[in-house]
C-alpha positions, 0 to 999 in steps of 0.5 A: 461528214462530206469529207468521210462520203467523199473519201469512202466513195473515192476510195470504192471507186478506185478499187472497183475501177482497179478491178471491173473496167468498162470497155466497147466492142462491135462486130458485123457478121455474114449469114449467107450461108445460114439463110435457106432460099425460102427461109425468113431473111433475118439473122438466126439466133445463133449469128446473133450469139455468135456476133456478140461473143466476138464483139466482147472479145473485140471489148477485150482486145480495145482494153489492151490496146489502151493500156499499151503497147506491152499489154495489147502484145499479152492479150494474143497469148490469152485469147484462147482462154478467153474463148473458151471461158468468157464467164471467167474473164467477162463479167457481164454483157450489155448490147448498145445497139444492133442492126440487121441488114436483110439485103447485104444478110449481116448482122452488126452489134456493139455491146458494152462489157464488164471486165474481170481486170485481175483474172485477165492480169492472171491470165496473161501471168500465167502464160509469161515464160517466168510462170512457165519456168521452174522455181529453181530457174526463175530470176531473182529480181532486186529494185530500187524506187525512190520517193521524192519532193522538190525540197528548194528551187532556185531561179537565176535572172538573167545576165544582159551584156550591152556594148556600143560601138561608136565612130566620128569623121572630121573633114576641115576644108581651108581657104585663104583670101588675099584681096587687094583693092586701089582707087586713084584719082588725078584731076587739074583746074585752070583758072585765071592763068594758073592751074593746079593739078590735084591727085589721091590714092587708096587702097584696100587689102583683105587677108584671112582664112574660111574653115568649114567642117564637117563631121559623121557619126555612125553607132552600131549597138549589140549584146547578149542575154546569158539565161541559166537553168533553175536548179532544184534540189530533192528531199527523199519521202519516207516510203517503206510501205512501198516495198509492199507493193513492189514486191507484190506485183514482181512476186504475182509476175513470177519473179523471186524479188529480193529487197535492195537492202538484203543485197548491200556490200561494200559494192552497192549501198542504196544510200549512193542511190538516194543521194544521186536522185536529191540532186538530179533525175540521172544516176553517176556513171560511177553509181550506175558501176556499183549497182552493177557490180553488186547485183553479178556479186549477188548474181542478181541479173535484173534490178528495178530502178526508178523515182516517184516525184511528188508534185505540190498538191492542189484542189481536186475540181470534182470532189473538192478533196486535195489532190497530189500527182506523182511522176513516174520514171522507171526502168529494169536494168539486165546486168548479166552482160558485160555491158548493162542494159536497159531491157524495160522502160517506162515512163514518164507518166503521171498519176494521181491520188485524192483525199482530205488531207495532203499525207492521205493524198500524197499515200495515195498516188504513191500507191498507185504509181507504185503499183501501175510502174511495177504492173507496167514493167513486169509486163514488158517484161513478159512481152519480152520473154524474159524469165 
């Protein structure tokens, strides 16, 4: 029972806040002009009126300007509607504060609103050069989004090469000794009327060779580290339901969405797709040449391009639901010139999805990246004029 509440709840959340969003505002206004030489010094109503329909316009302008660069661009070409019909895009209006400065006669206020997100979305659909055109000069727009999971991971120790290098000197020095030593002695005794004479000799000789050494050692040590990066590999998600989604929010921006799978041929298969992405996040030059070839056979001058990484799941701290993250790379690629290009990019960006169950969690923030990367390009793309 904790479980369904939490998952009703979550599941109310994240479609009201894919709807309503909160957002601030402040504005000061000047009421000189306004104010008699006897008149009380205070704002009059309509400065107060006036000051917070700006401040909620201010709210507005902040909500874009969070979203992004692509979006803050669109809300100049809605402004206009805005203040012509607040009710439309503002759904309520709660003053935080006010002050009015009788000395400097400025009233200031900050206010805190409801935003009508679909009807602002709409808003700035409606004025995109796609919804302008024709339906005859539309551009039909094909893409490709591949769902995917780290299937194996594998990790490489590192290779350690030591070396030693080593040297020795010897140094001999000789030394030959040749000593040489006599003694003599001669002596006489007279006695008696005689004398005798006596006499003796030695000699000592020492003959031999001192050898001293003397040796140096030096050792010098070096060696390298070779570190190779993990390589992973990618199992494709089953994810047709998506299309769903993709082709909702390109349909919404004004463009005439055809499936991949309607434009295969000999040229272009989305399988090539799919095998580049198991392997690596970069597509092969000769992929990339087949895309292109097949999308001008089938004169199709935009695709969409882009993968959905799924992370391991993990506890959710808030709600103790699982929680899965998706990863998103996308892009929209022109191919009407001789050369491709790439005219919209985005990412990489996460986000998430909550549930009881890994799949329900998993389906979740598939959903949502998938709906957030095609809303994201398709406003770039309106940005750019491109139709």
């Amino acid at each position: 029972m904790k479980y369904l509440i939490a998952v009703v709840l979550t599941a109310l959340a994240m479609q009201a806040g894919a709807q309503v969003h909160q957002a601030r505002g402040q504005f000061a206004l000047s009421y000189k002009d306004s104010v008699g030489t006897f008149s009380r010094k205070e704002a009059p109503a309509e400065i107060k009126q006036k000051a917070q329909q700006e401040a909620a316009l201010k709210a507005v302008e902040t909500y874009f300007a969070e979203a992004g660069q692509s979006e803050s661009a669109n809300f100049d070409t809605i402004r206009a509607k805005i203040l012509e019909n607040q009710s439309r895009y503002i759904l309520d209006t709660t003053v935080i504060s006010e002050a009015d400065n009788t000395k400097d006669l400025q009233y200031s206020v900050v206010v805190r609103v409801s935003l009508n997100v679909a009807n602002l979305r709409n808003a700035v659909q409606a004025s995109s050069a796609v919804a302008k055109a024709a339906d005859a000069e539309k551009s039909a727009l094909s893409f490709v989004f591949v769902s995917r999971q780290v299937d194996s991971n594998k990790k490489y120790d590192d290779r350690v090469y030591k070396r030693e290098d080593q040297a020795a000197t010897l140094s001999v020095a000789r030394q030959d000794r040749n000593a040489v030593s006599e003694k003599t002695s001669e002596g006489e005794s007279i006695k008696r009327s005689q004398i005798s004479t006596h006499g003796s000799t030695s000699q000592e000789s020492d003959r031999g060779v001192d050898i001293s050494a003397k040796s140096t050692r030096t050792s010098e040590t070096g060696g390298s580290t070779f570190s190779r990066a993990n390589e992973s590999t990618w199992r494709v998600i089953p994810s047709a339901n998506l299309n769903q989604v993709f082709i909702a929010q390109f349909s919404q921006a004004g463009y005439d969405v055809i499936e991949a799978a309607m434009v295969e041929s000999d040229k272009f298969k989305v399988s090539e797709i799919e095998a580049d992405y198991k392997s690596g996040s970069d597509l092969q030059p000769k992929t990339l040449r087949s895309i292109a070839a097949g999308m001008k056979e089938a004169q199709i001058p935009y695709i969409a391009l882009g993968t959905l990484d799924v992370g391991f799941p993990d506890k959710d701290p808030q709600t103790g639901l699982v929680r899965v993250s998706v990863t998103v790379n996308a892009k929209v690629w022109d191919v009407t010139r001789p050369i491709p290009r790439t005219r919209a990019a985005v990412g990489p960006v996460v986000y998430s999805g909550v549930g009881p169950s890994e799949d329900e969690a998993r389906g979740s923030a598939l959903k949502s990246a998938a709906s957030s990367a095609s809303q994201e390009l398709s406003s770039r793309m309106t940005t750019m004029g491109l139709r």
